[in-house]
GUFIKE-638589 format. One record per residue: residue in three letters; x, y, z of N, C-alpha, C in turn; residue number from 1. Coordinates in Angstrom, 2 decimals. Example, Ala and Ser with C-alpha at 12.3 -4.5 7.8 and 13.67 -1.06 7.14 Angstrom:
<sites>
[site 'ALA' [13.19 -5.69 7.80] [12.30 -4.50 7.80] [13.20 -3.30 7.80] 1]
[site 'SER' [12.85 -2.25 7.08] [13.67 -1.06 7.14] [12.90 0.03 7.87] 2]
</sites>
This chain:
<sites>
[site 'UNK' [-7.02 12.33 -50.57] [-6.84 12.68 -51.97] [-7.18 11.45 -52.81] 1]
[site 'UNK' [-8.35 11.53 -53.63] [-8.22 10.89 -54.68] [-7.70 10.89 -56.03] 2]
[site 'UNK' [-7.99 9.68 -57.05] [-7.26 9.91 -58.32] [-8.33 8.63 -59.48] 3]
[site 'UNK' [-8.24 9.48 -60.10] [-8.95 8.55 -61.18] [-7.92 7.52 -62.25] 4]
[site 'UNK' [-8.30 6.68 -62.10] [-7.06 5.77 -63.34] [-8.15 5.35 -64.51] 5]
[site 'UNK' [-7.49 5.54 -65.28] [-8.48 5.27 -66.90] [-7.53 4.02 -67.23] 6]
[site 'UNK' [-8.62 3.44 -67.69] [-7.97 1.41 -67.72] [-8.28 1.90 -69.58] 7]
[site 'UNK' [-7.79 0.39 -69.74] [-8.27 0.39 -71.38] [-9.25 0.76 -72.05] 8]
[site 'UNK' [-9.22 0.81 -73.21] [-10.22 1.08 -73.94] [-11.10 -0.50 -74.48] 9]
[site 'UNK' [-12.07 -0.65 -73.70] [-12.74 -1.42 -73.84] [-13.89 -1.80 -73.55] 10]
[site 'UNK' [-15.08 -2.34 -74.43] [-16.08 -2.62 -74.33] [-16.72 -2.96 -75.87] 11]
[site 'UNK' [-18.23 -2.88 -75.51] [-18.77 -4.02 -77.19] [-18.11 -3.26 -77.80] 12]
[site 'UNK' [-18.20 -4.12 -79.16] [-16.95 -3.69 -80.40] [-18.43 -3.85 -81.62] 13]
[site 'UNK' [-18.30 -2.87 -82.47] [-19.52 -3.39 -83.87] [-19.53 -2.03 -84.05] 14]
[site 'UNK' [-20.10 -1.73 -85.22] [-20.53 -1.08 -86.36] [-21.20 -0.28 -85.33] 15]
[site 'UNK' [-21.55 1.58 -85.19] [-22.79 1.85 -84.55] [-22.37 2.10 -83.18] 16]
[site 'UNK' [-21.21 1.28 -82.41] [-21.26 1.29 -80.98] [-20.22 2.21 -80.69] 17]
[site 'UNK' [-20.48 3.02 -79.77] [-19.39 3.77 -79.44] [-18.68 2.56 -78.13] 18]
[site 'UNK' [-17.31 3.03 -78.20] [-16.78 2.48 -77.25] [-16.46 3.32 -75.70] 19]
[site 'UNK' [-17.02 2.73 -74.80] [-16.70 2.85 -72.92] [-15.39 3.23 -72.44] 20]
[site 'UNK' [-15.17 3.59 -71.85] [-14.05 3.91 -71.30] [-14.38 3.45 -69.94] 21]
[site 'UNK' [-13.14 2.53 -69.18] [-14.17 1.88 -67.90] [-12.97 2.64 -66.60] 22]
[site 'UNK' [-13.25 3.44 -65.64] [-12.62 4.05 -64.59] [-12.31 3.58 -63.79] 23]
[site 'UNK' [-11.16 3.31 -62.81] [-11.01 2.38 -61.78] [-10.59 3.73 -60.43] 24]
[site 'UNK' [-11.48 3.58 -59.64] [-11.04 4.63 -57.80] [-9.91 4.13 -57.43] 25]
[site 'UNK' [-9.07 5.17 -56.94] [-8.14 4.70 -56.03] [-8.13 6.30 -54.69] 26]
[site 'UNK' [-8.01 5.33 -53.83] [-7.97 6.63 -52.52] [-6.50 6.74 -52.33] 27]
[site 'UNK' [-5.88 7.59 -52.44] [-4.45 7.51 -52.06] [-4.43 8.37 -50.18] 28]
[site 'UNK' [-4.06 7.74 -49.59] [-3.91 7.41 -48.16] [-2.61 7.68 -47.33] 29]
[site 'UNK' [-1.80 8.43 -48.25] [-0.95 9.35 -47.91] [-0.85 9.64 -46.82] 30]
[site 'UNK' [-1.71 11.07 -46.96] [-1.76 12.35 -45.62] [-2.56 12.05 -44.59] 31]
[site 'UNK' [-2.86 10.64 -44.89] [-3.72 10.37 -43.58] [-2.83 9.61 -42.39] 32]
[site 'UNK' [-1.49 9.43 -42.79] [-0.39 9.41 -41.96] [0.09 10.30 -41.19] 33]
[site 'UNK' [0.14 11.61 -41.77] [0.33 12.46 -41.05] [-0.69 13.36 -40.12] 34]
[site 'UNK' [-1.38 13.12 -40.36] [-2.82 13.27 -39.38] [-2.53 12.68 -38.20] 35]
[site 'UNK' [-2.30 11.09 -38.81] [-2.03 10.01 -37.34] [-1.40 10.84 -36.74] 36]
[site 'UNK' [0.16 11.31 -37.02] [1.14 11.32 -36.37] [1.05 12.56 -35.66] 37]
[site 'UNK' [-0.14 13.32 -35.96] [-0.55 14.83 -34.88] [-1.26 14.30 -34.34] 38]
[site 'UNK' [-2.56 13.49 -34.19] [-3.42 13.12 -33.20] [-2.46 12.28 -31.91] 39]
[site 'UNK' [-1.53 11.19 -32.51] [-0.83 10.57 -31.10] [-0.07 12.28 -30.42] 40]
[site 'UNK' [0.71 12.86 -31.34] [1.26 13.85 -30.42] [0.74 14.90 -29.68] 41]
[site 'UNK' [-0.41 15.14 -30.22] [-1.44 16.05 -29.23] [-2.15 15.19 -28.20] 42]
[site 'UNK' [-2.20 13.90 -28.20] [-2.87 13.14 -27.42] [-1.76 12.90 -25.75] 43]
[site 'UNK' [-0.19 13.22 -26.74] [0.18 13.06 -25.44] [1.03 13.75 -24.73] 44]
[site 'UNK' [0.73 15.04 -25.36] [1.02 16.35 -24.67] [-0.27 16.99 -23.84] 45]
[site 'UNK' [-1.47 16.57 -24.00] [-2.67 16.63 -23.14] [-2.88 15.71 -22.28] 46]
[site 'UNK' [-2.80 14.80 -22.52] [-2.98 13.83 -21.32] [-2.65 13.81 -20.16] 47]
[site 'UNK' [-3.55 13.41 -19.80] [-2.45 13.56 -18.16] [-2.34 11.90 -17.12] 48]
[site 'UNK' [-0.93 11.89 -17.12] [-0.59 10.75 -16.96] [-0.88 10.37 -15.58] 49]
[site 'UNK' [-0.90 8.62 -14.76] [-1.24 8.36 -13.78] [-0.52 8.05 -13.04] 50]
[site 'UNK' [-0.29 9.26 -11.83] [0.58 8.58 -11.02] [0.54 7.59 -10.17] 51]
[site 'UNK' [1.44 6.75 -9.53] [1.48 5.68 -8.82] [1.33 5.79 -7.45] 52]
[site 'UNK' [0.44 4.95 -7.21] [-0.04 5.18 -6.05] [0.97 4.35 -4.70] 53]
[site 'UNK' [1.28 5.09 -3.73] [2.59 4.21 -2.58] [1.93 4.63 -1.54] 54]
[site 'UNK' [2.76 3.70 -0.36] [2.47 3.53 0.59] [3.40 4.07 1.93] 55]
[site 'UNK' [3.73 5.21 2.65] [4.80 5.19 3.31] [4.92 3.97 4.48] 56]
[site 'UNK' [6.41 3.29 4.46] [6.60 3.17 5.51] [7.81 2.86 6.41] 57]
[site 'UNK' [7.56 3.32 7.83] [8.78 3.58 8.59] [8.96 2.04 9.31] 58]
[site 'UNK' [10.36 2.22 8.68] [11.11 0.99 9.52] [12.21 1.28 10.43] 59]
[site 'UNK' [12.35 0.60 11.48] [13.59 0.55 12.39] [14.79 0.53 11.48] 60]
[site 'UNK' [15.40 1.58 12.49] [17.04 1.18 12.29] [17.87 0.35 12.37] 61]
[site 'UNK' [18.62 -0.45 11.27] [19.30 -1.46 11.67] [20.46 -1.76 12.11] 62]
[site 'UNK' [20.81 -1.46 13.58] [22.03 -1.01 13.77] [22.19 -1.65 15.34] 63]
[site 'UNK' [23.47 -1.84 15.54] [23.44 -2.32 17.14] [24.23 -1.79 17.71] 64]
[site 'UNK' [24.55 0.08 17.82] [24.37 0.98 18.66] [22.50 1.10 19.15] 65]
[site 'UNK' [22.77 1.70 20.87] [21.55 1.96 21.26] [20.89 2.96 20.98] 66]
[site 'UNK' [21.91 4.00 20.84] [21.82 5.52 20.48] [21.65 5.65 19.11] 67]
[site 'UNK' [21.78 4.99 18.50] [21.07 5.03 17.20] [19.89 4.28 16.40] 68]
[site 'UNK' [18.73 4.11 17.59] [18.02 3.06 17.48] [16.61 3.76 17.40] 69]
[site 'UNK' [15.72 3.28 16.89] [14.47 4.41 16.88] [13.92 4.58 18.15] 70]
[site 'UNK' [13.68 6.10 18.29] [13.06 5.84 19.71] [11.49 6.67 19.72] 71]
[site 'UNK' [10.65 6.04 20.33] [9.32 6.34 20.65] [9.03 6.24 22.05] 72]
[site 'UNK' [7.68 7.08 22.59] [7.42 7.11 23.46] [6.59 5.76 23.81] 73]
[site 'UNK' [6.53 5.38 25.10] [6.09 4.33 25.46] [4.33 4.51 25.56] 74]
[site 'UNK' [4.51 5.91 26.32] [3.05 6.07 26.63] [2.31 6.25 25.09] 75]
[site 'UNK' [2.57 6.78 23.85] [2.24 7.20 22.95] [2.06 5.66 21.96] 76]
[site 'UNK' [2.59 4.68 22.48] [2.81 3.60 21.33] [2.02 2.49 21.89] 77]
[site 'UNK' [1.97 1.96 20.75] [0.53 0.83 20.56] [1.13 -0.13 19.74] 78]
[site 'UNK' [1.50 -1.84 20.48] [1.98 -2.60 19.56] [0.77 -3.82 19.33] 79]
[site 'UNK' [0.52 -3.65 18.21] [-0.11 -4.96 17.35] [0.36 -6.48 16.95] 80]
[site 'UNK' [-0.15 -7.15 17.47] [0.75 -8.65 16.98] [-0.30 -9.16 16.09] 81]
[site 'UNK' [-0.13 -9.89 14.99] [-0.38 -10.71 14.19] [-0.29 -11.99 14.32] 82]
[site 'UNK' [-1.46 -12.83 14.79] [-1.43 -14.43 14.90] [-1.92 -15.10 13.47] 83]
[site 'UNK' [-2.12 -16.99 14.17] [-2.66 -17.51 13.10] [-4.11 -17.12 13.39] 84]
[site 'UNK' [-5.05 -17.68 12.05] [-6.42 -17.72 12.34] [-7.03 -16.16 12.58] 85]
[site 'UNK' [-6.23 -15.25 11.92] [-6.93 -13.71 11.66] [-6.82 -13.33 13.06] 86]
[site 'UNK' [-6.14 -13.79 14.03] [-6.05 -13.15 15.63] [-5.23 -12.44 15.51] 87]
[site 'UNK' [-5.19 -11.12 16.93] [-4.98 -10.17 16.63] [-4.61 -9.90 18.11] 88]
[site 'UNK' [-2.97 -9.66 18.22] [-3.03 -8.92 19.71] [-2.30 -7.88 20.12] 89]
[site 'UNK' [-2.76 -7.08 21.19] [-2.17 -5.85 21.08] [-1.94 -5.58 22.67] 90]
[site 'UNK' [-0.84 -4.97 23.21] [-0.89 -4.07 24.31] [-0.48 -2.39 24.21] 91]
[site 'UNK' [-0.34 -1.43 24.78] [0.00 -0.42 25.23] [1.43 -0.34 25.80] 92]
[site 'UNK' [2.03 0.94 25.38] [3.56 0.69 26.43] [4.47 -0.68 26.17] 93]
[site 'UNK' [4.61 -0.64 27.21] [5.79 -2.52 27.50] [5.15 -3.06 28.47] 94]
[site 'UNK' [5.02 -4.28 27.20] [4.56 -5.57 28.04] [4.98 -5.92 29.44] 95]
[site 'UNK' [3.92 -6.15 30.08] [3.77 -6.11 31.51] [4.47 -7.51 31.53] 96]
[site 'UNK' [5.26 -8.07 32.70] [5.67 -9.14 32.79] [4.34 -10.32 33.06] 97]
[site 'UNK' [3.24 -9.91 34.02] [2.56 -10.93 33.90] [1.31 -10.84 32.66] 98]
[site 'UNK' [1.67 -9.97 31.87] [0.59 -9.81 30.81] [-0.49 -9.57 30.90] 99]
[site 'UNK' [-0.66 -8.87 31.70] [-2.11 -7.85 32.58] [-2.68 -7.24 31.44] 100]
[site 'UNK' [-1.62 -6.32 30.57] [-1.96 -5.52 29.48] [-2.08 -6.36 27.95] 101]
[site 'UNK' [-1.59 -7.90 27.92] [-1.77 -8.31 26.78] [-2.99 -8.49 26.64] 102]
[site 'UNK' [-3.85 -8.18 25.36] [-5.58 -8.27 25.08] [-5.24 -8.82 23.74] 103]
[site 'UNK' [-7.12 -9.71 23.77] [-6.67 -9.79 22.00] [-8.12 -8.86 21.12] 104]
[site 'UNK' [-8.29 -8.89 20.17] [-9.41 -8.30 19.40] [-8.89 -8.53 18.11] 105]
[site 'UNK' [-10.96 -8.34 17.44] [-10.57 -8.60 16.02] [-10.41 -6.99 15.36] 106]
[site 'UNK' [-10.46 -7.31 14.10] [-10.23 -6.00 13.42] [-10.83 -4.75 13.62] 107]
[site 'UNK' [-11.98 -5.60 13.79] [-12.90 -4.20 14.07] [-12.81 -3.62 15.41] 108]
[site 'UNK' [-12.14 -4.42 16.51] [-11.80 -3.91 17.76] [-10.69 -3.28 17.67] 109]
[site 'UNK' [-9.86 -4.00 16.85] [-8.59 -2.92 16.86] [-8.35 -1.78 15.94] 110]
[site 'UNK' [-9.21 -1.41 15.35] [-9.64 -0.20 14.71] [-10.40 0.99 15.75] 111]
[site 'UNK' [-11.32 0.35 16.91] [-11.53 0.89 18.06] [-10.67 1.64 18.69] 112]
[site 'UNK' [-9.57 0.85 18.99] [-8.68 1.12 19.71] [-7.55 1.44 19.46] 113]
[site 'UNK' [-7.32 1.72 18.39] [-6.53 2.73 17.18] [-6.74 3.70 17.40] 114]
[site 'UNK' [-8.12 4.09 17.09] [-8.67 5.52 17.61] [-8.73 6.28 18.81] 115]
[site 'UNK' [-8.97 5.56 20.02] [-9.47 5.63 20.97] [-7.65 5.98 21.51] 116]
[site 'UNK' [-6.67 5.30 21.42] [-5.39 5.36 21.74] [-4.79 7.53 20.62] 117]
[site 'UNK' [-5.09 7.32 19.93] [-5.15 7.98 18.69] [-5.35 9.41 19.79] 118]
[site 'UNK' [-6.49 9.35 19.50] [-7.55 10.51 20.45] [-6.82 11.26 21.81] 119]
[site 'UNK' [-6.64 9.62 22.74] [-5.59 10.12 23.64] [-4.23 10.79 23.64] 120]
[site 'UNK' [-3.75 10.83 22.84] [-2.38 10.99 22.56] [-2.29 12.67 22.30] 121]
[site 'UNK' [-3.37 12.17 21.15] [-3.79 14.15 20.63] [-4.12 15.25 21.91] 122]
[site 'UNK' [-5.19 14.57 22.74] [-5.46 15.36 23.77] [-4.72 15.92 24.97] 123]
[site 'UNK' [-2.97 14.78 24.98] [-2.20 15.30 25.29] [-0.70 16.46 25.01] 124]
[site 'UNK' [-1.52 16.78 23.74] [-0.69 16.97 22.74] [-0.53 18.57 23.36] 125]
[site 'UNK' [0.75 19.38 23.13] [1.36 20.63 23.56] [1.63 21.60 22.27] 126]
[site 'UNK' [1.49 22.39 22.43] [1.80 23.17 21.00] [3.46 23.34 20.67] 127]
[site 'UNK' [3.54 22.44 19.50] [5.22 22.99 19.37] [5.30 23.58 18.09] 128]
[site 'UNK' [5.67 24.85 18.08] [5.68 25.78 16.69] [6.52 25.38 15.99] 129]
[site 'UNK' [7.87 24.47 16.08] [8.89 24.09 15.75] [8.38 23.09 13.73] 130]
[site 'UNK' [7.55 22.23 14.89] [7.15 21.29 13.89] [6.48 21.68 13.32] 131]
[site 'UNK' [5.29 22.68 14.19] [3.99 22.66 12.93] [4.25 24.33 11.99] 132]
[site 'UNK' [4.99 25.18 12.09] [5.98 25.89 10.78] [6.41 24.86 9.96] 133]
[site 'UNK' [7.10 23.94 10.24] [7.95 22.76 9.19] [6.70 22.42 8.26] 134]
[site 'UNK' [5.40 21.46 9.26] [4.38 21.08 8.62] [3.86 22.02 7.39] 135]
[site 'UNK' [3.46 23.10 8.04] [2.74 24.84 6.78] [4.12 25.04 5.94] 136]
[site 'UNK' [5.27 24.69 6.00] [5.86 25.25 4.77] [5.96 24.42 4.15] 137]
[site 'UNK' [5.85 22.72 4.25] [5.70 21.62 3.55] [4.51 21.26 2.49] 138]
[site 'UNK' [3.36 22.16 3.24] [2.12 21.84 2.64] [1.33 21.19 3.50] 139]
[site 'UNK' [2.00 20.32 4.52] [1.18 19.25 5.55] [0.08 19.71 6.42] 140]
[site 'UNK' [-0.37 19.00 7.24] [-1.60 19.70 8.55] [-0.70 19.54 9.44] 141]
[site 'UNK' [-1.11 19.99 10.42] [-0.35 20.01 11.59] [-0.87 18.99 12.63] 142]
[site 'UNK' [-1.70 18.09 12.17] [-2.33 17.23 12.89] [-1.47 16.15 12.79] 143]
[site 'UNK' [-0.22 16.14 11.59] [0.94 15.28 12.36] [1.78 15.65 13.33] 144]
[site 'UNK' [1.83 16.92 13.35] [2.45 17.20 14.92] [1.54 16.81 16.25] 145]
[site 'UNK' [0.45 17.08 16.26] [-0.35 16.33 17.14] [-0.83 14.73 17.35] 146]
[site 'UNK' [0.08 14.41 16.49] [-0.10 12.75 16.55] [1.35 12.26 16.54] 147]
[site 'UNK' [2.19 13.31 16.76] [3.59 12.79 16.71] [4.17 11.93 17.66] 148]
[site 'UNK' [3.41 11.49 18.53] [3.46 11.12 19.93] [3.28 9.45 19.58] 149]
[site 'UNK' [2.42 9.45 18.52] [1.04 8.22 18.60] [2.16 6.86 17.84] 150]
[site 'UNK' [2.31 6.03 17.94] [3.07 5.26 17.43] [2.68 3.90 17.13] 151]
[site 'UNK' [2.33 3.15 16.42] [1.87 2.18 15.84] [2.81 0.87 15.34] 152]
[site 'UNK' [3.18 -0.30 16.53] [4.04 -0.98 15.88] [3.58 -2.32 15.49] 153]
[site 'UNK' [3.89 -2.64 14.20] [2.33 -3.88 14.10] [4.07 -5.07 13.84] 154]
[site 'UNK' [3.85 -6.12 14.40] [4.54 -7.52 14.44] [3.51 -8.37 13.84] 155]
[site 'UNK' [3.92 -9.08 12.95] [3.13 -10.41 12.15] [4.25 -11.46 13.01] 156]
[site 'UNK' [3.56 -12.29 13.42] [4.05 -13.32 13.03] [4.24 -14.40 12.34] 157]
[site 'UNK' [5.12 -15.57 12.28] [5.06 -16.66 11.11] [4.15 -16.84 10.88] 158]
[site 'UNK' [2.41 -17.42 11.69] [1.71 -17.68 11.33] [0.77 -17.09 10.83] 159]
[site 'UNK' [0.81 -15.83 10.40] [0.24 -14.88 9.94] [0.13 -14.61 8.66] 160]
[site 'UNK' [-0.75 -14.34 8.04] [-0.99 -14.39 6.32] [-0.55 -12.50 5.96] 161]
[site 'UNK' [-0.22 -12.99 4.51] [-0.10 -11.68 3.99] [-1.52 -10.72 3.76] 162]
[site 'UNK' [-2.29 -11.21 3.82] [-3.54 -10.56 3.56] [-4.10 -9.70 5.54] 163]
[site 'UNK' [-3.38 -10.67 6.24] [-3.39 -9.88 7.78] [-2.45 -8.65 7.99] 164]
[site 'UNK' [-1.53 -8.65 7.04] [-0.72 -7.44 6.92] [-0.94 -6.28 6.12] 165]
[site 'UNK' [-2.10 -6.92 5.44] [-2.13 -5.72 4.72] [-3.40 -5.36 5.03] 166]
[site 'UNK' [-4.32 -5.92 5.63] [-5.84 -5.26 6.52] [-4.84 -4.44 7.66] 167]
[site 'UNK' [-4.00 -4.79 8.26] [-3.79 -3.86 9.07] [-3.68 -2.78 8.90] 168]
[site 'UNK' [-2.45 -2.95 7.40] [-2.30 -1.60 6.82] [-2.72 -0.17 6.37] 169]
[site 'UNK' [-3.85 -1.12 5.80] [-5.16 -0.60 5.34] [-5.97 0.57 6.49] 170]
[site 'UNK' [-5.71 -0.58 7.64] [-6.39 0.29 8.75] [-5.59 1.57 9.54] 171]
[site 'UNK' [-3.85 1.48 9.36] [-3.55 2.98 9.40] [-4.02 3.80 8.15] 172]
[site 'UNK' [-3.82 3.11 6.77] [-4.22 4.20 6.36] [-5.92 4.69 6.02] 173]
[site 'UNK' [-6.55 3.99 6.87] [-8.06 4.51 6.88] [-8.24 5.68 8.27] 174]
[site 'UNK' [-7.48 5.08 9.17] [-7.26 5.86 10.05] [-6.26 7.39 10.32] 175]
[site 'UNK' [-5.57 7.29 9.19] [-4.47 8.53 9.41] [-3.79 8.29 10.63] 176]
[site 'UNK' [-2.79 6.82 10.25] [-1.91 7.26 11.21] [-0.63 7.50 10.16] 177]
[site 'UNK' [0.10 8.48 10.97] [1.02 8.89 10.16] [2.31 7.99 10.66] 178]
[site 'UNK' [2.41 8.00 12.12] [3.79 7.40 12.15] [3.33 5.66 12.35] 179]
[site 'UNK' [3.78 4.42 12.01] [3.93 3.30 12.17] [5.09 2.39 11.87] 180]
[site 'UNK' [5.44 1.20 11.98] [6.16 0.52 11.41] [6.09 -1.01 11.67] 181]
[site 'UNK' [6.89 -1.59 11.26] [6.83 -3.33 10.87] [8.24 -3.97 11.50] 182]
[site 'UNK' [7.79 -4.56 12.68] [9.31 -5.48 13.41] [8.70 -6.57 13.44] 183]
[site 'UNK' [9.99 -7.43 13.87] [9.48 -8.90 14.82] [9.38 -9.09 15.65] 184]
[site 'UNK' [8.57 -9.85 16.04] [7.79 -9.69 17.65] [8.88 -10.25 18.53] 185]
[site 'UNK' [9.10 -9.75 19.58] [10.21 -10.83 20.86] [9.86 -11.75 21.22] 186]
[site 'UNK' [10.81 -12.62 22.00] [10.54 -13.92 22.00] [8.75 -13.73 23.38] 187]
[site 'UNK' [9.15 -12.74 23.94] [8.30 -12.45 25.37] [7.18 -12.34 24.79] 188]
[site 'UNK' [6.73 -12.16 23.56] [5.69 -11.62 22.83] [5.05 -13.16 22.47] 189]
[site 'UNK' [6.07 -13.41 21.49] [5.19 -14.87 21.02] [5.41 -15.94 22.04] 190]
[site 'UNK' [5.51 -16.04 23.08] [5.38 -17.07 24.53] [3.93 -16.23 24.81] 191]
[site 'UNK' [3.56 -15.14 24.92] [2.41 -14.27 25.05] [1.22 -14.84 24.04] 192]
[site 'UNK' [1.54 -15.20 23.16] [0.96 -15.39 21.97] [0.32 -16.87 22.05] 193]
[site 'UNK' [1.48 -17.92 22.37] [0.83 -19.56 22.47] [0.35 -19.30 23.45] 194]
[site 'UNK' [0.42 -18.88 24.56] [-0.34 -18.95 25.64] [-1.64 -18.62 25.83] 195]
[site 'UNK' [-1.81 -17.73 24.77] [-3.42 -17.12 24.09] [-4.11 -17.67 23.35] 196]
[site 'UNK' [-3.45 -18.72 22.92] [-3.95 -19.83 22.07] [-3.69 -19.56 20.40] 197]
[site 'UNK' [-2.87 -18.56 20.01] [-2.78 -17.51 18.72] [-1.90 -17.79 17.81] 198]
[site 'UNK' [-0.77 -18.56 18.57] [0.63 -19.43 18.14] [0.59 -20.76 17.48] 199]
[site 'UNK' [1.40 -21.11 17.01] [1.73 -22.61 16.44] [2.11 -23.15 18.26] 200]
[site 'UNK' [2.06 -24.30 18.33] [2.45 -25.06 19.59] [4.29 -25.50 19.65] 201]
[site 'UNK' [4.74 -25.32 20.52] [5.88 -25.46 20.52] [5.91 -27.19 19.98] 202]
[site 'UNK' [7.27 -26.89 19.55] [7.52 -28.29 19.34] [7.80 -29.84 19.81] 203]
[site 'UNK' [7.02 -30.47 20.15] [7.38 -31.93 21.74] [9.10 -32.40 21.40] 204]
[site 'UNK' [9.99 -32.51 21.85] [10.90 -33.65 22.24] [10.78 -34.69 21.64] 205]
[site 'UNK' [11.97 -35.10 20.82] [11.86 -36.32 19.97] [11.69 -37.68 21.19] 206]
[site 'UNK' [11.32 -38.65 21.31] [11.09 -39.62 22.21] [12.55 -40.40 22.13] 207]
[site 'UNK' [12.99 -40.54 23.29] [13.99 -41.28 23.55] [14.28 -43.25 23.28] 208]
[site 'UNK' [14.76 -43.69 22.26] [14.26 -44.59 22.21] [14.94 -45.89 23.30] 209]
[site 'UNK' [14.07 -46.50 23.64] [14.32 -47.42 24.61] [15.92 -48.22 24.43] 210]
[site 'UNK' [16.70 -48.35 25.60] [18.27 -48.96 25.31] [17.71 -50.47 25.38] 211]
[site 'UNK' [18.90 -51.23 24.52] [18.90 -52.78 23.92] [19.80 -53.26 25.27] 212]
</sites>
């Protein structure tokens, strides 16, 4: 909405001259407030907002009953260790006492063998209607019932960077694994570990100093 304002009466003055009348604009800027105040509210009744993107994950129980402790199959589970220097080690089952089954590989091997463990698990897989009804009324596939077996336990250790924890991560979730989780490695593990060369070095014995 505009408005005209008429200013004084002024201009040349003499015999003969008519006098000007000089106009001054003004925009009055009002209702253009209330405009605003429908464009934000239609803007954010349409919009559609962004949800946040997460990550599941399963952790052990912390408890020291046995019977209430997570339990997985041995044959189905695959533990990952995290060294220094981006190393990477993994066995099958439980560690063999002489470490027959400890191996190491890099990422791209253990993305191999993610799968390859993965694959196996599925192919042993039995039909249980139990779970995969649960799965179809959830919305889910049932290809977590067929991987329900598959178990993924990744251990970092100290010397291990946060950026090694989260490539791993990355790699269940490039892989679809559904079940995994995050412990600390046993002591049997990281003695497994310096011995592979993957560890910090134990610490030497302060030197005894010579008697006076």
């Amino acid at each position: 909405m505009a408005s005209l304002d008429t200013g004084g009466d002024e201009g040349k003055k003499g015999p003969g001259v008519k006098k000007a009348k000089k106009l001054n604009t003004r925009v009055d800027m009002t209702p253009m407030v209330d405009l605003g105040f429908l464009l934000i509210t239609f803007f954010i009744f349409t919009a559609t907002m962004s949800n946040p993107t997460t990550m599941d994950l399963n952790m052990p129980k912390d408890t020291d009953k046995k019977e209430e402790e997570t339990k997985i199959k041995q044959s189905g589970s695959l533990s990952v260790i995290l060294a220094k220097d981006n190393k990477i080690f993994y066995y099958e089952g439980d560690l063999d006492p002489t470490g027959s089954n400890f191996k190491s590989a890099t990422y791209k091997e253990i993305r191999d063998e993610i799968i390859r463990k993965k694959r196996d698990v599925i192919s042993r897989y039995v039909t249980d209607p139990a779970c995969e009804n649960e799965a179809r009324a959830k919305g889910k596939s049932i290809d977590d019932c067929k991987q329900k077996d598959f178990f993924v336990v990744i251990k970092p250790t100290d010397d291990a960077t946060y950026k090694n924890v989260v490539d791993i991560l990355d790699e269940m979730t490039i892989n679809k694994v559904s079940r995994y989780a995050l412990v600390k490695p046993f002591d049997t593990e990281l003695d497994a570990v310096r011995l592979s060369g993957g560890g910090s070095a134990a610490a030497a014995p302060a030197a005894t100093p010579p008697a006076k």
